[in-house]
Biopython code that builds the backbone (N, CA, C, O; Angstrom):
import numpy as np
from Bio.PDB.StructureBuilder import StructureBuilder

atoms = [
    (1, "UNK", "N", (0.841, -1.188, 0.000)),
    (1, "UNK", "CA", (0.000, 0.000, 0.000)),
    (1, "UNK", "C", (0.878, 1.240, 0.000)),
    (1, "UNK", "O", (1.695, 1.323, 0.917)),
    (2, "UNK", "N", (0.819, 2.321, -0.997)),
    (2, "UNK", "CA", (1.189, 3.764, -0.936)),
    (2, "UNK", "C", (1.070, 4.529, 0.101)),
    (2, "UNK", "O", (-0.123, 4.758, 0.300)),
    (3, "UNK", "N", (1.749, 5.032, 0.856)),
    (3, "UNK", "CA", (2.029, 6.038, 2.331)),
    (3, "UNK", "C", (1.587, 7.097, 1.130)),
    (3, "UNK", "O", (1.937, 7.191, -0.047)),
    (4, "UNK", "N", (0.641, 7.869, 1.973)),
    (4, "UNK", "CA", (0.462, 9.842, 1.482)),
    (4, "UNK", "C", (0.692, 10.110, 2.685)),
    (4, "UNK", "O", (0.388, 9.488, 3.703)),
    (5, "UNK", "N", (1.645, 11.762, 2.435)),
    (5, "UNK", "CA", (1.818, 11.957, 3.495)),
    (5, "UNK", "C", (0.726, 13.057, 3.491)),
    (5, "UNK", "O", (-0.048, 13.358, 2.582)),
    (6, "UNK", "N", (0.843, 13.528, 4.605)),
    (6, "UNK", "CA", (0.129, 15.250, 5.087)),
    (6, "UNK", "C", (0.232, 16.205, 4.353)),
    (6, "UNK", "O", (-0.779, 16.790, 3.962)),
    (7, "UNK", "N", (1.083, 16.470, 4.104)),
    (7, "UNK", "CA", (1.652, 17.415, 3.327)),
    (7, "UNK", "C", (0.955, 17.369, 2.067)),
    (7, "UNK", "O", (0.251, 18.278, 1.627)),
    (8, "UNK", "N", (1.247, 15.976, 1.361)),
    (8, "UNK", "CA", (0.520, 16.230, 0.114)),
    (8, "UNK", "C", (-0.664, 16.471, 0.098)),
    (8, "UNK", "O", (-1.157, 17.216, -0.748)),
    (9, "UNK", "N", (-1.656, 15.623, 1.447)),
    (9, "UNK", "CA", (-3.025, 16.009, 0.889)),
    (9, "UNK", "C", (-3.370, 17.700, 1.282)),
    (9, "UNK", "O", (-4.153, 18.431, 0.674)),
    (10, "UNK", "N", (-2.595, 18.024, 2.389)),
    (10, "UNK", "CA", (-3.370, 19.255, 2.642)),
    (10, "UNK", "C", (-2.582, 19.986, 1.561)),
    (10, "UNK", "O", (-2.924, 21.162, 1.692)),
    (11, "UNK", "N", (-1.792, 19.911, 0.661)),
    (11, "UNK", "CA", (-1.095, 20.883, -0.869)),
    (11, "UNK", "C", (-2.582, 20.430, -1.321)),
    (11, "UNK", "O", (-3.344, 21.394, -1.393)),
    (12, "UNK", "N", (-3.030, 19.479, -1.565)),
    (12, "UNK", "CA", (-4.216, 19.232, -2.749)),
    (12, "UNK", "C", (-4.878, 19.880, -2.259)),
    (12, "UNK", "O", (-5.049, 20.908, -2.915)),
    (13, "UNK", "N", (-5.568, 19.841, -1.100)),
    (13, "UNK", "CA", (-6.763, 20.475, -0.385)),
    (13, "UNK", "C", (-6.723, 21.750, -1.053)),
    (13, "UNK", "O", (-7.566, 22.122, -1.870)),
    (14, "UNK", "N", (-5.483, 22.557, -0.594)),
    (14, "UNK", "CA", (-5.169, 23.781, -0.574)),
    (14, "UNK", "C", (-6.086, 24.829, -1.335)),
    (14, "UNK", "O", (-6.592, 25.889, -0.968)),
    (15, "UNK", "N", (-6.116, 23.849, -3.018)),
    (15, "UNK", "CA", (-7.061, 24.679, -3.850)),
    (15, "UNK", "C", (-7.987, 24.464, -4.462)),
    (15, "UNK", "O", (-8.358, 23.450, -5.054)),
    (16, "UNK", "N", (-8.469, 25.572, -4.328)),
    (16, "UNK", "CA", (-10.140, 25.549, -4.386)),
    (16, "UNK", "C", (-10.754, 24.925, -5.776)),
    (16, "UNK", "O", (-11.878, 24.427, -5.840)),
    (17, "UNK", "N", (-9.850, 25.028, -6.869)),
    (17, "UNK", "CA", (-10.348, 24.029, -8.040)),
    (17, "UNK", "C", (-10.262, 22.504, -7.492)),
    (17, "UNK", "O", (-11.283, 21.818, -7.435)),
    (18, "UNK", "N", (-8.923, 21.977, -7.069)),
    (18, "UNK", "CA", (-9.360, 20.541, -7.051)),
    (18, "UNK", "C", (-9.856, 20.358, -5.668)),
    (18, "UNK", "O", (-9.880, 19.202, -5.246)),
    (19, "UNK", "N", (-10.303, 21.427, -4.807)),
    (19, "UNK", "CA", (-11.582, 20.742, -3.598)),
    (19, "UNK", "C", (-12.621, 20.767, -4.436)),
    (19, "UNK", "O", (-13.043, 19.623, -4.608)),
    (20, "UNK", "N", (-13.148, 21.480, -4.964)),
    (20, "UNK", "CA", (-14.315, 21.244, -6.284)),
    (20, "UNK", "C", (-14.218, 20.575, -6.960)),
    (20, "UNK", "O", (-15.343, 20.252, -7.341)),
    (21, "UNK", "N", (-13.441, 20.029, -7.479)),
    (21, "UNK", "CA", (-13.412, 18.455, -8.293)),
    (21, "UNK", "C", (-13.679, 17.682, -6.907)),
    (21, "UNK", "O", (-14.869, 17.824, -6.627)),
    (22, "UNK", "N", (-13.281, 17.230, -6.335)),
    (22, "UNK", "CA", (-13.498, 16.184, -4.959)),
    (22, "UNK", "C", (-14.545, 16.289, -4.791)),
    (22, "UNK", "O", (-15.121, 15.234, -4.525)),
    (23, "UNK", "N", (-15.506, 17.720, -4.845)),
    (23, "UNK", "CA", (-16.934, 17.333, -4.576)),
    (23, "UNK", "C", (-17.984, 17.133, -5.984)),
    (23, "UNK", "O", (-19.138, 16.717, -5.876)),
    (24, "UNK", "N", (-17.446, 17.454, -7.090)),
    (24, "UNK", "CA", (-18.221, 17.192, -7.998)),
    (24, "UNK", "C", (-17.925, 15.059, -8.326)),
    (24, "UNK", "O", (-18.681, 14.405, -9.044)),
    (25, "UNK", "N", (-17.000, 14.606, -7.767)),
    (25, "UNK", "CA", (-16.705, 13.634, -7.512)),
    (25, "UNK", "C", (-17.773, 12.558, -6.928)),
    (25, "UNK", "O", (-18.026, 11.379, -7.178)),
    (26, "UNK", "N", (-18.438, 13.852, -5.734)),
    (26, "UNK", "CA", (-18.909, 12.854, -4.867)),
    (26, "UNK", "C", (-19.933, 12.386, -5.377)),
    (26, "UNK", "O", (-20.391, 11.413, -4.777)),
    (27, "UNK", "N", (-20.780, 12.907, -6.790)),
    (27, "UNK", "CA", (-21.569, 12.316, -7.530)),
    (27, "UNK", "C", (-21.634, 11.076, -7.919)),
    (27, "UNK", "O", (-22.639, 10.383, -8.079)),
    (28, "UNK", "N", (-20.030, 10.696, -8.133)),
    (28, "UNK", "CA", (-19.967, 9.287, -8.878)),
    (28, "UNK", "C", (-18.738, 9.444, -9.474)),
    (28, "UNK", "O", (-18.055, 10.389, -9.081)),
    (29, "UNK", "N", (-18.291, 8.705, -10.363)),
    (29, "UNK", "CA", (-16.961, 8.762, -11.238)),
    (29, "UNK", "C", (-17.087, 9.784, -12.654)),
    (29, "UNK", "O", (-18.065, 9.689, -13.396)),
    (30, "UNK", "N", (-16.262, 10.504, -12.847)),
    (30, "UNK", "CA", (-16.583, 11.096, -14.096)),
    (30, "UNK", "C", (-15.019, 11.043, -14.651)),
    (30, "UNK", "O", (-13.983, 10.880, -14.007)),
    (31, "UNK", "N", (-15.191, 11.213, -15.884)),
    (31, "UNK", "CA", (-14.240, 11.770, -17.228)),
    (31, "UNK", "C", (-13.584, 13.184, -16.575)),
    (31, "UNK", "O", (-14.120, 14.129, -15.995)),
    (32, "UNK", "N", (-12.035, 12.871, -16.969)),
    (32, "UNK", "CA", (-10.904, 14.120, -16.606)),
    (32, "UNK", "C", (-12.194, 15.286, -17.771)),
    (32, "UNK", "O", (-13.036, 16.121, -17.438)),
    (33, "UNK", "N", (-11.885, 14.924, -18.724)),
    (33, "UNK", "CA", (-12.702, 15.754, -19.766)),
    (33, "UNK", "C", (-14.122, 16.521, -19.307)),
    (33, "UNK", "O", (-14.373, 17.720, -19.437)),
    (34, "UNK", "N", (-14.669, 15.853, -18.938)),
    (34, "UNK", "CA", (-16.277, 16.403, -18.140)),
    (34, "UNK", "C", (-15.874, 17.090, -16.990)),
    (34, "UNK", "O", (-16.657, 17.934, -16.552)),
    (35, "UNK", "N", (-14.429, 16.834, -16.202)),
    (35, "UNK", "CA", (-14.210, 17.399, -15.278)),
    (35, "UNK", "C", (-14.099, 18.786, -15.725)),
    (35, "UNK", "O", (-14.704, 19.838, -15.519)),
    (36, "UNK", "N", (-13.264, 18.456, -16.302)),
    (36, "UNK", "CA", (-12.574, 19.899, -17.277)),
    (36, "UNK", "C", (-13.324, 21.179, -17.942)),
    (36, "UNK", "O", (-13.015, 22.366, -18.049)),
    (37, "UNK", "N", (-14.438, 20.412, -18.338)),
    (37, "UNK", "CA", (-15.226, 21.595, -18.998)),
    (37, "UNK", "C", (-16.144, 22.673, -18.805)),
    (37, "UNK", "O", (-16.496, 23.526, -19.619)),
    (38, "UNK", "N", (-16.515, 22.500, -17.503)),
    (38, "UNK", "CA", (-17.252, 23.781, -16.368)),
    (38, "UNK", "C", (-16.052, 24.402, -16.199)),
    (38, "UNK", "O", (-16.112, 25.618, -16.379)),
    (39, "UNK", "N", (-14.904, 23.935, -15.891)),
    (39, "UNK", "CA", (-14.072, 24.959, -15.172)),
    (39, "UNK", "C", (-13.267, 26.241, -16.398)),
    (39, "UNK", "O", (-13.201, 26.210, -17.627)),
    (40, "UNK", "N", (-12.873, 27.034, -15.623)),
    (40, "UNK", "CA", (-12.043, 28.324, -16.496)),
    (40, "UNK", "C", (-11.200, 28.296, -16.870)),
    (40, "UNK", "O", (-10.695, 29.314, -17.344)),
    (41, "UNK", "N", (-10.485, 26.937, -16.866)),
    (41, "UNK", "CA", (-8.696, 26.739, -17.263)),
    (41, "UNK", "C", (-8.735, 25.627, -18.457)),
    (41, "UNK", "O", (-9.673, 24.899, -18.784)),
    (42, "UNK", "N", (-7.717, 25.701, -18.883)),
    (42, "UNK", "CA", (-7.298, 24.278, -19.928)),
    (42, "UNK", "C", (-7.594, 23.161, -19.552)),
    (42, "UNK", "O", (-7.747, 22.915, -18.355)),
    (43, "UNK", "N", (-7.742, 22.208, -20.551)),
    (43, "UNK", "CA", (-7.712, 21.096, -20.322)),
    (43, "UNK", "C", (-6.233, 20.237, -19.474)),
    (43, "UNK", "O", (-6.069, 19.158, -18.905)),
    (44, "UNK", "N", (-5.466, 21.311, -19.767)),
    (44, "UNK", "CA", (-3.816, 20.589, -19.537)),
    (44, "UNK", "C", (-3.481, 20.957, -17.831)),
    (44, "UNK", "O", (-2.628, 20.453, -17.101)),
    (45, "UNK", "N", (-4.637, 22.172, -17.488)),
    (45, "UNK", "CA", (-4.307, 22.395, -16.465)),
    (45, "UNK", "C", (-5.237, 21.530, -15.226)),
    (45, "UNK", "O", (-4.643, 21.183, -14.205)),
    (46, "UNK", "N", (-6.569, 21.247, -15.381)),
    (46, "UNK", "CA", (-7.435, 20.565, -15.072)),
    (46, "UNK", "C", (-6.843, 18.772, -14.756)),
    (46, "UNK", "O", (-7.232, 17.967, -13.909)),
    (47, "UNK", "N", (-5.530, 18.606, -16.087)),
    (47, "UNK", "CA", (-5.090, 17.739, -15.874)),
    (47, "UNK", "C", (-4.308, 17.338, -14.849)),
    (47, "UNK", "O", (-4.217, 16.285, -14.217)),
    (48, "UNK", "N", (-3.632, 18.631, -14.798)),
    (48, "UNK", "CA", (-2.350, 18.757, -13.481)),
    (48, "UNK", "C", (-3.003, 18.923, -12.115)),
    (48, "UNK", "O", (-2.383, 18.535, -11.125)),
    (49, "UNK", "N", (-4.209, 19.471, -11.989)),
    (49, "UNK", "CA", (-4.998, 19.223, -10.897)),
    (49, "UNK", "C", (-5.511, 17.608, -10.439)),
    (49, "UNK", "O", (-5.648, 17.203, -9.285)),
    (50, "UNK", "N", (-5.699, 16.981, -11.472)),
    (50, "UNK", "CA", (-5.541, 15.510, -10.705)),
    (50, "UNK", "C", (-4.809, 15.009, -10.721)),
    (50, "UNK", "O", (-4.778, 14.021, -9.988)),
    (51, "UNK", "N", (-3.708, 15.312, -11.549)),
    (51, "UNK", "CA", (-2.260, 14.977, -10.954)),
    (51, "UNK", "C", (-1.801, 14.776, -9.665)),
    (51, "UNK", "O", (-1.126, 13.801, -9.335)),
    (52, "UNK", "N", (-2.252, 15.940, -8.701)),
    (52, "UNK", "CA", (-2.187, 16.448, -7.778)),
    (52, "UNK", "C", (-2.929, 15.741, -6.554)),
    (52, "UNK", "O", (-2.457, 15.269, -5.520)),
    (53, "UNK", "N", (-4.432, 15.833, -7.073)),
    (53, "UNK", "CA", (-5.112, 15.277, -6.321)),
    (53, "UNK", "C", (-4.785, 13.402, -6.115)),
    (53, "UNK", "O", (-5.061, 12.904, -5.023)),
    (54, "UNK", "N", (-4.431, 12.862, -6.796)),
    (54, "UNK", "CA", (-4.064, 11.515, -7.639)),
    (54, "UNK", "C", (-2.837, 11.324, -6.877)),
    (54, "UNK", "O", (-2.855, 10.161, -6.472)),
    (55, "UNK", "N", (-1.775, 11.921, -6.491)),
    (55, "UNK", "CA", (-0.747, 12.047, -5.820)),
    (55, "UNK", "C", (-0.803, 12.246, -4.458)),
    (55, "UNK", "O", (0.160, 11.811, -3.827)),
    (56, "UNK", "N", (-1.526, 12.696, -3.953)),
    (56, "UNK", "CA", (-2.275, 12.862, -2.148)),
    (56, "UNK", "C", (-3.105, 11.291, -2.308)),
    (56, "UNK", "O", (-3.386, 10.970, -1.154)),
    (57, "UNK", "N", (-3.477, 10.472, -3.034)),
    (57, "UNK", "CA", (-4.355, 9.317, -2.852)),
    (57, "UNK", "C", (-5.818, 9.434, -2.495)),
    (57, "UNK", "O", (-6.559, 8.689, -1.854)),
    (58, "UNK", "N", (-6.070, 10.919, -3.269)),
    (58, "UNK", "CA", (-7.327, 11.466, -2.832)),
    (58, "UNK", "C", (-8.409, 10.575, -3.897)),
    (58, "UNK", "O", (-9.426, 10.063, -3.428)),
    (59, "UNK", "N", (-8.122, 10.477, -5.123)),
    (59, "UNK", "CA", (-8.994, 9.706, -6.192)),
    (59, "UNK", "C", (-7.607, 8.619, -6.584)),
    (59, "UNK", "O", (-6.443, 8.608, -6.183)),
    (60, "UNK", "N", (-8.605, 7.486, -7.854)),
    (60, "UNK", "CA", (-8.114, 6.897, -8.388)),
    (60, "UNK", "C", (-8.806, 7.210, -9.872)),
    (60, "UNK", "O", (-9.825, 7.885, -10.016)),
    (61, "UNK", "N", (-8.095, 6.623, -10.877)),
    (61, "UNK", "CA", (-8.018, 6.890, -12.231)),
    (61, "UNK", "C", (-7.821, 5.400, -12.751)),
    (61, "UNK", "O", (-6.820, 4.708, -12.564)),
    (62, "UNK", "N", (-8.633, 5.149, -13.238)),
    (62, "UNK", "CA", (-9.163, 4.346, -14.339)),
    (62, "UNK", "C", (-9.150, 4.545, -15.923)),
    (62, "UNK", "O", (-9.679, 5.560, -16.375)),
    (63, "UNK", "N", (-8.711, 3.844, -16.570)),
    (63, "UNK", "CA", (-8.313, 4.231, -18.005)),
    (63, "UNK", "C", (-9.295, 2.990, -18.694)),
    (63, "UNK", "O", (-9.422, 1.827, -18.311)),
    (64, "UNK", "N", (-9.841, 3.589, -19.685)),
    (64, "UNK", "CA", (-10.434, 2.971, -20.358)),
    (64, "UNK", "C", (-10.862, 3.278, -22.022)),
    (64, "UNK", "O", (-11.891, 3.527, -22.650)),
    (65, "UNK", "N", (-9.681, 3.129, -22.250)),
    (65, "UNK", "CA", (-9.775, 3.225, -23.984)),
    (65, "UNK", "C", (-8.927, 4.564, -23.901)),
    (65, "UNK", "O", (-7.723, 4.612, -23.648)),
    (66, "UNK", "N", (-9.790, 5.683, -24.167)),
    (66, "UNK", "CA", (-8.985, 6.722, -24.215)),
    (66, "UNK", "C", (-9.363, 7.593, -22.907)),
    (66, "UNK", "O", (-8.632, 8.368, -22.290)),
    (67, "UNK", "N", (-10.660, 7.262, -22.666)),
    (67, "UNK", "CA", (-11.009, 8.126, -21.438)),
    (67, "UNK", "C", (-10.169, 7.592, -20.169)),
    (67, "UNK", "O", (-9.498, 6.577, -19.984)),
    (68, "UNK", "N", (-10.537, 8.860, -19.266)),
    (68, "UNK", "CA", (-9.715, 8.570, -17.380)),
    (68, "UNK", "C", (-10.572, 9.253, -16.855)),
    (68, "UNK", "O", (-10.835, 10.444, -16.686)),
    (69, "UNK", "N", (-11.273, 7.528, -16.445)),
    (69, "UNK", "CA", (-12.230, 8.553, -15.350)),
    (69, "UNK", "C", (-11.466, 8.276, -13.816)),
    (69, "UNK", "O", (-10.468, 7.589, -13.602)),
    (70, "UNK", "N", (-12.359, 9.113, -12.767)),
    (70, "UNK", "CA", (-11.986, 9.621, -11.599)),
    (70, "UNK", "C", (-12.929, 8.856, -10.523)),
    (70, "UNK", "O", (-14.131, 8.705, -10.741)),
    (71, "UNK", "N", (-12.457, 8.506, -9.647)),
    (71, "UNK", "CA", (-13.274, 8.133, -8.474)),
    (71, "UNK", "C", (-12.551, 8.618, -7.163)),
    (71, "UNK", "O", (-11.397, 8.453, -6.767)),
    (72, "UNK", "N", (-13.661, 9.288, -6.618)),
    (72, "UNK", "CA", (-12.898, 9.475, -5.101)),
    (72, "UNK", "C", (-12.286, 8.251, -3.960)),
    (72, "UNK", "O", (-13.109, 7.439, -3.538)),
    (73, "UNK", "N", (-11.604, 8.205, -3.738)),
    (73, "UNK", "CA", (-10.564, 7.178, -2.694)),
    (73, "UNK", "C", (-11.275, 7.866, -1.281)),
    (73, "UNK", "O", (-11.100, 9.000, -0.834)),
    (74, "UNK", "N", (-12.197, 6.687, -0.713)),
    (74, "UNK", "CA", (-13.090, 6.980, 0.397)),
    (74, "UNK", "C", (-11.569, 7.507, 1.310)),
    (74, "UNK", "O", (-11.411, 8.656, 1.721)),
    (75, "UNK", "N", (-10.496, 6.302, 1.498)),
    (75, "UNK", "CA", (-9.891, 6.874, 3.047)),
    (75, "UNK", "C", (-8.606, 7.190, 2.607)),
    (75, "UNK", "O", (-7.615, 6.642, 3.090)),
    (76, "UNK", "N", (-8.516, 8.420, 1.322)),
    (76, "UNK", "CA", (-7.930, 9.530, 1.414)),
    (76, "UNK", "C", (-7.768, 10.510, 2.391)),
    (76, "UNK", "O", (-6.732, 11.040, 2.791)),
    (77, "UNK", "N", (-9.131, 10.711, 2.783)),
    (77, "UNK", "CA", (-9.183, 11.958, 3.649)),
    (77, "UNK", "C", (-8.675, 10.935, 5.251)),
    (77, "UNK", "O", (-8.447, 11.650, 6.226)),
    (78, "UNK", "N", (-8.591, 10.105, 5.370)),
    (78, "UNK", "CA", (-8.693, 9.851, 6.727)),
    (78, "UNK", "C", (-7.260, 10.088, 7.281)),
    (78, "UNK", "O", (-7.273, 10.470, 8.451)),
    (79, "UNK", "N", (-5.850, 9.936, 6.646)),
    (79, "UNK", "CA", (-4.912, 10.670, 8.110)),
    (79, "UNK", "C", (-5.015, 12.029, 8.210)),
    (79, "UNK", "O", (-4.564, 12.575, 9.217)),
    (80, "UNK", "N", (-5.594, 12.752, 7.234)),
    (80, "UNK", "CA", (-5.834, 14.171, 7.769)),
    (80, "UNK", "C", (-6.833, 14.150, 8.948)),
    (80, "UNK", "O", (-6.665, 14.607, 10.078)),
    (81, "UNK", "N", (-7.922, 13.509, 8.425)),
    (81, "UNK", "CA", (-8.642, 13.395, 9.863)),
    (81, "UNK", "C", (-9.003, 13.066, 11.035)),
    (81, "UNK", "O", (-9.795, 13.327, 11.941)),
    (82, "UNK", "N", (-7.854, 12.161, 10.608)),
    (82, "UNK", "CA", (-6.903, 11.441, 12.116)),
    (82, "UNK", "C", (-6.313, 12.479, 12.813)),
    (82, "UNK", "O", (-6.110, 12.524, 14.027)),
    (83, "UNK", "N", (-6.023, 13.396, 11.890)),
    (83, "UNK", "CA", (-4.604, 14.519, 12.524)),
    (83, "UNK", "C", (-5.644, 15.688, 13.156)),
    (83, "UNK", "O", (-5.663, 16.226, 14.263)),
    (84, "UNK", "N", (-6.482, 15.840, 11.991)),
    (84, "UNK", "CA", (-7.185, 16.659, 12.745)),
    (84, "UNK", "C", (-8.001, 16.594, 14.519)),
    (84, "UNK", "O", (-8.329, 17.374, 15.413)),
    (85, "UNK", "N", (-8.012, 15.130, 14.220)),
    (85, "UNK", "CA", (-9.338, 14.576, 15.570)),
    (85, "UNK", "C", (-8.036, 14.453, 16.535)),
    (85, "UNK", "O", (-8.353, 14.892, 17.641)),
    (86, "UNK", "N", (-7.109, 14.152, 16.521)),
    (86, "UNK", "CA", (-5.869, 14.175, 17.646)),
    (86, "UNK", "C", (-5.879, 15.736, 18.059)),
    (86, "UNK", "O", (-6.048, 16.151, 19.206)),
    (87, "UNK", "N", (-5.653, 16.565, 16.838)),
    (87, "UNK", "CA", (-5.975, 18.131, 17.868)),
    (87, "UNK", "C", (-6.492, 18.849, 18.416)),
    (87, "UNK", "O", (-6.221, 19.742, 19.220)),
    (88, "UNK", "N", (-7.620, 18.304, 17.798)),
    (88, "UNK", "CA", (-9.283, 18.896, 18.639)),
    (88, "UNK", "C", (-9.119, 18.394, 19.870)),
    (88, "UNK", "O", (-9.606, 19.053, 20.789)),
    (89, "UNK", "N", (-8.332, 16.993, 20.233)),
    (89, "UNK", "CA", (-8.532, 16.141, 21.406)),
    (89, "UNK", "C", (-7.283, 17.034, 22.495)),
    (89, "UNK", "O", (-7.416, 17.508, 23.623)),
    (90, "UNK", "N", (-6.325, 16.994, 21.742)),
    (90, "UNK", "CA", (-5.353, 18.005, 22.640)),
    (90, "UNK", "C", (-5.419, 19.198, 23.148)),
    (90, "UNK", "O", (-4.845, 19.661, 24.134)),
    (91, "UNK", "N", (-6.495, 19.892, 22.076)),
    (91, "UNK", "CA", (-6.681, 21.626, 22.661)),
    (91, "UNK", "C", (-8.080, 21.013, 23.006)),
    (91, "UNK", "O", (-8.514, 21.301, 21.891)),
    (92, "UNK", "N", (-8.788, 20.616, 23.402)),
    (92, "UNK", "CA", (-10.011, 20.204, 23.889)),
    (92, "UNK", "C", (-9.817, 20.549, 25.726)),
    (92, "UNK", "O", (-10.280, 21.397, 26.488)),
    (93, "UNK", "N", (-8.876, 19.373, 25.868)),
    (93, "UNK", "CA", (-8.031, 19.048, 27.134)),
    (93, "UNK", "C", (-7.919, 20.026, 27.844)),
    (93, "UNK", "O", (-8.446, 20.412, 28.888)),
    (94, "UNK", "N", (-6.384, 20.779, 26.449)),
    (94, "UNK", "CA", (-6.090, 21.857, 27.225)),
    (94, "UNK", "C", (-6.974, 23.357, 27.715)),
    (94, "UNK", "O", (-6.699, 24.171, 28.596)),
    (95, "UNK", "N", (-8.014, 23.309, 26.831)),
    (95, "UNK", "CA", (-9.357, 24.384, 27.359)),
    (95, "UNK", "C", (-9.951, 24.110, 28.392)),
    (95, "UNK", "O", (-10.203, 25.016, 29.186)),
    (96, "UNK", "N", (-10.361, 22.688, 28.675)),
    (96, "UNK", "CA", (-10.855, 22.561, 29.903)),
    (96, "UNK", "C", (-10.156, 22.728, 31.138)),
    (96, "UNK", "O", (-10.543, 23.184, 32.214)),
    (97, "UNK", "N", (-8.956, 22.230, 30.744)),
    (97, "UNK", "CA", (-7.863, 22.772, 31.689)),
    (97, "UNK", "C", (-8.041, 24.121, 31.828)),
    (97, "UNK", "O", (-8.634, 24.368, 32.878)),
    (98, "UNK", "N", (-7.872, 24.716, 31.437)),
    (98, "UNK", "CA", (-7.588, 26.089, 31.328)),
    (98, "UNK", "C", (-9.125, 26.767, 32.363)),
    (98, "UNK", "O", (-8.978, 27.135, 33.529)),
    (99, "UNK", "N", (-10.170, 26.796, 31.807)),
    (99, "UNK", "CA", (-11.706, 26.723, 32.018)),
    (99, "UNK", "C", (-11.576, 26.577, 33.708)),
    (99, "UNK", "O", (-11.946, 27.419, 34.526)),
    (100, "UNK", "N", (-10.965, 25.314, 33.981)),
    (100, "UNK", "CA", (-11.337, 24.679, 35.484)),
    (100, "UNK", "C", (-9.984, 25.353, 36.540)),
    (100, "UNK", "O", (-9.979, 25.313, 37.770)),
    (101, "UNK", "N", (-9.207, 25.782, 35.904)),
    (101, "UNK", "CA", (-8.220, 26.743, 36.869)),
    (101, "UNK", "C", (-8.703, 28.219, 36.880)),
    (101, "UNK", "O", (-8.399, 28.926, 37.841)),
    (102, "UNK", "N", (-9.424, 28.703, 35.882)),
    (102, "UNK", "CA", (-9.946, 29.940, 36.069)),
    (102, "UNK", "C", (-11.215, 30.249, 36.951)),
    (102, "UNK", "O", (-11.440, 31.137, 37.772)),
    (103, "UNK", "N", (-12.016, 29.117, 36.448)),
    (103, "UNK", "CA", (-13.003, 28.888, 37.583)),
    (103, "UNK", "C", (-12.454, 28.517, 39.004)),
    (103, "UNK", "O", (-13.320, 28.792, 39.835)),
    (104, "UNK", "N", (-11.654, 28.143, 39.417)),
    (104, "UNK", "CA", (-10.994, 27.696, 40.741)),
    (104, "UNK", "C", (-10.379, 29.054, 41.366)),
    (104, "UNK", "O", (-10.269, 29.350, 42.556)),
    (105, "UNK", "N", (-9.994, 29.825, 40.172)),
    (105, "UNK", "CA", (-9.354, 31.015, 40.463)),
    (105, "UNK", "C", (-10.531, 31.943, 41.287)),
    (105, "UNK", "O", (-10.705, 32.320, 42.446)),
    (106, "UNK", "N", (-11.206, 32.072, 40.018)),
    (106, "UNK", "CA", (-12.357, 33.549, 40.399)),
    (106, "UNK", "C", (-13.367, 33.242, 41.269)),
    (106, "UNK", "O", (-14.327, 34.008, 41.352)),
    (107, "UNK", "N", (-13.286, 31.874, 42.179)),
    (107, "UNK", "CA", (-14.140, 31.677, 42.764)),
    (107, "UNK", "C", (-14.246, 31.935, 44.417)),
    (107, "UNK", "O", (-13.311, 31.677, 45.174)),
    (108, "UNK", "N", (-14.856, 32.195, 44.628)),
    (108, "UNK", "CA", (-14.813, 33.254, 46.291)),
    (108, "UNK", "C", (-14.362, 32.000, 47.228)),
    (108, "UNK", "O", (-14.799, 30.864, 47.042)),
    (109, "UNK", "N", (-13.455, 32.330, 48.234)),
    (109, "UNK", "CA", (-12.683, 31.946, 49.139)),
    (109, "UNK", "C", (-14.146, 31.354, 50.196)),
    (109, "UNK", "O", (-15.017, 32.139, 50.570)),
    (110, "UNK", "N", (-14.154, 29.911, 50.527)),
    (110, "UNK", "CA", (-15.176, 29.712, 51.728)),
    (110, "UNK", "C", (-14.437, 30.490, 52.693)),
    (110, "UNK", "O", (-13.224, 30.638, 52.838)),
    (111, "UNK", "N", (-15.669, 31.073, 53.478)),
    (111, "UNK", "CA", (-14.989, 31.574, 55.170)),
    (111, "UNK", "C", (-15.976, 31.181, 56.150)),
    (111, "UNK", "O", (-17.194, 31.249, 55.987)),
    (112, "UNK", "N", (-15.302, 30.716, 57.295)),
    (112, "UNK", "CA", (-15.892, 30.292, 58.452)),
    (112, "UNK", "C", (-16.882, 31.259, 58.689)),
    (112, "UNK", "O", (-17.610, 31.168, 59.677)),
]
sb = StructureBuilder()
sb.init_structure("model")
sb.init_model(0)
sb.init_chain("A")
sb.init_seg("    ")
for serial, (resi, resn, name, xyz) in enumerate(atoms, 1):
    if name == "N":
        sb.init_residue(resn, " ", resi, " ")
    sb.init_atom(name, np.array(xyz, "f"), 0.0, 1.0, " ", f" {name:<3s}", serial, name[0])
structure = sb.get_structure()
């Protein structure tokens, strides 16, 4: 199995054409070509966008005759969202931390 690292997927993420391919994706599989033709750029550039995306292990590409179609790779997204759910979990922590010493702080002294 191919290691992606972080890096690459969040470079793919990065732009906003191929996060829009990823979701016109989520339709189903389509043609680089059909991909290509709503958008404002070349065909050559549309290409280099799944290059891109294709290189993070975000889709796979299927060849068939002359066409390449696209399918999204369900657990592409997942060490990003591994990475992500580890930090939510760490600054989670550390807020409550934070939260329960301030409250301990500002809270009035019992007196006999």
């Amino acid at each position: 199995m191919i290691e992606h690292s972080l890096d690459q997927t969040y470079r793919a993420l990065a732009d906003s054409t191929r996060r829009g391919m990823l979701v016109t994706l989520r339709d189903g599989p389509a043609r680089i070509t059909d991909m290509a033709g709503p958008l404002p750029i070349s065909f050559a550039a549309a290409a280099r966008h799944v290059g891109v995306l294709e290189a993070a292990g975000l889709i796979d590409r299927e060849v068939r005759g002359r066409d390449h179609w696209l399918t999204v790779r369900s657990a592409g997204l997942r060490p990003a969202e591994e990475w992500i759910a580890e930090q939510v979990s760490f600054w989670s922590l550390r807020a409550d931390a934070l939260a329960a010493r301030l409250e301990r702080r500002n809270r009035p002294a019992d007196r006999p």
